[in-house]
KOLVEXPA-480013 format. One record per residue (C-alpha): residue in one letter; x, y, z. Coordinates in steps of 0.2 Angstrom, whole numbers, plus 5000, padded with zeros to 4 digits. Example, Ala and Ser with C-alpha at 12.3 -4.5 7.8 and 13.67 -1.06 7.14 Angstrom:
A506249785039
S506849955036
This chain:
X473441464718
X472541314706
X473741154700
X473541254683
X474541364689
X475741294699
X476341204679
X477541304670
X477241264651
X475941324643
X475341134639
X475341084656
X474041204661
X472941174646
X472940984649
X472841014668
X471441124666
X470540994654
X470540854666
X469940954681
X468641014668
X468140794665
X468240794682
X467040904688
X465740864673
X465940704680
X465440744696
X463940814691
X463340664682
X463540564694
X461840524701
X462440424718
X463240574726
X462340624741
X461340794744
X460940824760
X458740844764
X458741044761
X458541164776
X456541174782
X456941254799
X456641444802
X457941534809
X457541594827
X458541704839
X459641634850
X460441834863
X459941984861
X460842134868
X460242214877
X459242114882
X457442144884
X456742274899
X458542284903
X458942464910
X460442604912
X461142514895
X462542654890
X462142774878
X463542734866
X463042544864
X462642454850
X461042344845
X461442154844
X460342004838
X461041814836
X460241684826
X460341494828
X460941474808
X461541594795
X460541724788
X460541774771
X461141944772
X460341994756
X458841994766
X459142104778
X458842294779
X458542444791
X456642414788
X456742214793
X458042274807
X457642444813
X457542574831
X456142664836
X456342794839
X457442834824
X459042844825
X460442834811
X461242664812
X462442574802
X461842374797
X463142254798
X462542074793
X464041944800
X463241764797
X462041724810
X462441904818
X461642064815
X462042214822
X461642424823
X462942544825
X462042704831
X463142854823
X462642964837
X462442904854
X460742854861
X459642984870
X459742994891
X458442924901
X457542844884
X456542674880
X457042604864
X456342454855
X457042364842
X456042274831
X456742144818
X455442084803
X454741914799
X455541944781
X457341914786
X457841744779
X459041604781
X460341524766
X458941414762
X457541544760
X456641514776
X455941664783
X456141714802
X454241714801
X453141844813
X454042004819
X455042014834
X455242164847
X456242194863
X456442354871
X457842424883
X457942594894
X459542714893
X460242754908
X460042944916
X461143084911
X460843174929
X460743034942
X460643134958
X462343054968
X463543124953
X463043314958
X464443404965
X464843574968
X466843664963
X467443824965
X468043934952
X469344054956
X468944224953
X469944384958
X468344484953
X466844514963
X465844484947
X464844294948
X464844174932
X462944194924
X463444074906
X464543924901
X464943874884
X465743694877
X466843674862
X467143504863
X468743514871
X468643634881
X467243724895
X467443944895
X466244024910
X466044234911
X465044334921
X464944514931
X466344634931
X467544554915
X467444374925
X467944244913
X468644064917
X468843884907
X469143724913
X469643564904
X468543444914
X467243554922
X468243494938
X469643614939
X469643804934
X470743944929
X470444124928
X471344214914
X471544404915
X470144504915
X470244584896
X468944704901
X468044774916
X466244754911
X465044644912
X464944504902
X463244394901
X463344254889
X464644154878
X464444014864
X465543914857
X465343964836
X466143794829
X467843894829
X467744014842
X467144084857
X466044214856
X465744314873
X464644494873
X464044584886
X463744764894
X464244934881
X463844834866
X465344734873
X466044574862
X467644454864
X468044354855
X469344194858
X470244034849
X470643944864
X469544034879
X471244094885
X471744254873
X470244354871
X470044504857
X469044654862
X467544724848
X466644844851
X465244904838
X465145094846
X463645064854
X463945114871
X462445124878
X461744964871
X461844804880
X462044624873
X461244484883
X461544334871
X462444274855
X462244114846
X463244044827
X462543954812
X463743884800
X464044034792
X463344184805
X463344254823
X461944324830
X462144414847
X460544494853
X460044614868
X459344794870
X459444964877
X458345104885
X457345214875
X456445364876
X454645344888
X455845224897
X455245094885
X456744944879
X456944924861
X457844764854
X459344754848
X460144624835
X462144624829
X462644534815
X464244444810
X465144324796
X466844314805
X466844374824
X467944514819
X466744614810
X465044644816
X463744734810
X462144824819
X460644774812
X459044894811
X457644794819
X455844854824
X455744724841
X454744824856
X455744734869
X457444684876
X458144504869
X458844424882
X459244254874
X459444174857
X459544004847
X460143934831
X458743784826
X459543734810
X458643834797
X458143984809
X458644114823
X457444114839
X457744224850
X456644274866
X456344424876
X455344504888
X453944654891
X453844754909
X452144704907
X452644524912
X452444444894
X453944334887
X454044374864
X454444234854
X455444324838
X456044214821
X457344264807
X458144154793
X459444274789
X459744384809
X459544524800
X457544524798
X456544474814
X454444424815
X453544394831
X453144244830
X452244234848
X451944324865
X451644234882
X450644364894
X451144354911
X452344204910
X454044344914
X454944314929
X456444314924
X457644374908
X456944214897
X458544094892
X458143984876
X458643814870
X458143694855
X458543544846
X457743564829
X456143624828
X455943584846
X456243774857
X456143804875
X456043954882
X456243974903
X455644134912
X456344104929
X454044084935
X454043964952
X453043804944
X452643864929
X454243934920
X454443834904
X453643884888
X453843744874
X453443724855
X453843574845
X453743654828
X454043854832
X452043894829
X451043814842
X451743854860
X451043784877
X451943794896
X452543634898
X452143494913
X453443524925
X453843474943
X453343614957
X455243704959
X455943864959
X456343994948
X457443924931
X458644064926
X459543924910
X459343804899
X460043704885
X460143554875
X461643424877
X461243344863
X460043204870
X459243294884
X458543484889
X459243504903
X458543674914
X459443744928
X459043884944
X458643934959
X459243854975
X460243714964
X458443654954
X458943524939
X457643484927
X457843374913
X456743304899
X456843204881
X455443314871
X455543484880
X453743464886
X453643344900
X454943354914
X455743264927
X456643354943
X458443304950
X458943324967
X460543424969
X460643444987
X461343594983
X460743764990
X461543894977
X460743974964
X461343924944
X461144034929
X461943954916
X462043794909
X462943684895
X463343524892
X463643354881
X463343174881
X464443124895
X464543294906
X463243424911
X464043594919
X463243754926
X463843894933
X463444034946
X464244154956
X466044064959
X465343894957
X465143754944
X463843634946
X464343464936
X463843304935
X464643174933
């Protein structure tokens, strides 16, 4: 509060006013008061964190710099104070302090450099001068002494072949009705079986579990525990995978035809209660499919030993968009993030198909291993998953590193999310951490 005020009448805080007002004209005509020799010194950085080269920095850390004076905030931006590679940040300015929040968390396993402009300036105009760069390493997402193996309890004789996440909670199935969750990947619990068949793959579609399997089987599930049968009439037809968009499912698989030739087959739904069989000319069985943001991929295989490659906007309307002669070894399993797909096919060596727009497709560099039977993408890193307890992992689906399990037992499906990978197999989980 001013003295003006702090008076009560009206003319006490005109007159107060008027000689604080004398007073401070004053002040500025008087010529002997000292004015300190204006600021010449560029500011310069004084920490950085983290600091530069250093490595296994957590992937939900921020980006620090500290000057050695106060920075004119006005000056700063996410061009003069930026991350390569890109990743959406909030910029905090703080007086000599500038800071990155990364709204996601950084990438597994990645080298990042942060790069701070020569245009950022001081209170008094100075510029910081020449740009500055340090760089920093992430740590691994599979570090090879976190593996360990569980058992999940199952009554059936039926083994886990998929694992899906919904954030909260992990829901495996498999052979012969098998399906099981787990809170922490650590501990699991087998509910009843509510059905008898097979059931090969699950996702989590942003509010429910979708599972689908043999007979044109699909269940359906909340909280992975109370589980609704659908059944589209299709007995004879079975479905191998189902994935969700923001507004659709999409389960795909295939069934035999006449010539004892497989045909694909694609089922359609807004809601998971009602699904609807889509009439598709695909010359294969689908075994696996992908939502990429804008586009369906899904992958399937020929006896001839060549994987297809098919795209659909809508799941109702399919395109070949690409066939890999002798590359089948396996039912393919699919995975993307964006734009980014990889397709495993279970070959020794030479199993991973990869495209990083969906139109040019190459088999990607990959360490000698066995046969990979999943894949999927945790959100930083591909992570593939087979015979013989093989983990493989990679940041642009194309070049590889391989993780030593120690672990003898085969693994065919995979999920996972910044802080947890989990697979499963017969009446195992693999996880790490």
């Amino acid at each position: 509060m001013t003295p003006c005020a702090i008076l009560g009448s009206i003319y006490s805080r005109i007159f107060c006013c008027a000689i604080i007002l004398i007073m401070t004209m004053s002040c500025a005509n008087d010529k002997s008061i000292y004015v300190p020799n204006p600021d010449k010194s560029a500011p310069s950085t004084v920490l950085t964190h983290p600091y530069d080269n250093e490595e296994d920095v957590d992937i939900d850390d921020s980006v620090m710099v500290v000057f050695s004076e106060i920075l004119n905030c006005a000056s700063v931006d996410s061009v003069s104070f930026r991350l390569d590679p890109h990743v959406s940040s909030l910029l905090s300015c703080l007086g000599d302090t500038l800071l990155l929040l990364p709204l996601r968390p950084l990438g597994f396993g990645a080298r990042y450099t942060a790069t701070l402009s020569g245009s950022i300036t001081d209170l008094s105009g100075n510029p910081f001068g020449k740009a500055y760069s340090w760089s920093f390493t992430t740590r691994n997402a599979l570090p090879t002494e976190t593996w360990r193996v569980v058992s999940v309890p199952l009554l059936s004789s039926g083994g886990l072949t998929d694992v899906a996440f919904s954030g909260q909670r992990y829901v495996a199935v498999g052979g012969l009705g098998a399906v099981a969750f787990s809170d922490d990947g650590l501990t699991w619990h087998e509910i009843v079986q509510p059905t008898p068949r097979n059931v090969f793959g699950v996702t989590w579609a942003d509010t429910v579990f979708v599972a689908v399997g043999d007979g044109d089987l699909i269940l359906t599930s909340i909280d992975g525990t109370d589980w609704v049968q659908r059944l589209t009439g299709h007995a004879a037809r079975v479905l191998r995978d189902v994935t969700a968009s923001d507004h659709r499912m999409v389960a795909v698989g295939g069934h035999l035809a006449s010539g004892n030739k497989y045909l694909g087959d694609v089922r359609i739904s807004s809601d998971g209660a009602e699904w609807e069989p889509v009439e598709v000319e695909i010359d294969c069985e689908l075994t696996s499919v992908t939502w990429t943001g804008h586009s369906f991929v899904a992958a399937g295989f020929r006896k001839d030993g060549t994987v297809t490659v098919w795209l659909s906007e809508s799941g109702a309307t399919w395109t070949l968009s690409h066939e890999q002669e002798n590359f089948y070894f396996n039912r393919p399993c699919i995975a993307s993030c964006g734009d980014t797909v990889v397709i495993v096919a279970g070959k020794e060596g030479a199993g991973i198909l990869f495209s990083p727009e969906m139109e040019t497709w190459s088999i990607a560099s990959q360490p000698q291993s066995n046969g990979l039977y999943g894949v999927t993408w945790t959100g930083s890193t591909f992570v593939a998953i087979g015979s013989g307890g093989v983990a493989l992992s990679s940041l642009n689906g194309f070049d590889w590193s391989s993780h030593e399990t120690k672990i003898t037992h085969s693994f065919w499906g995979v999920t996972g999310h910044q802080r947890q990978i989990v697979a499963v197999g017969g009446n195992r989980a693999l996880v790490s951490p």
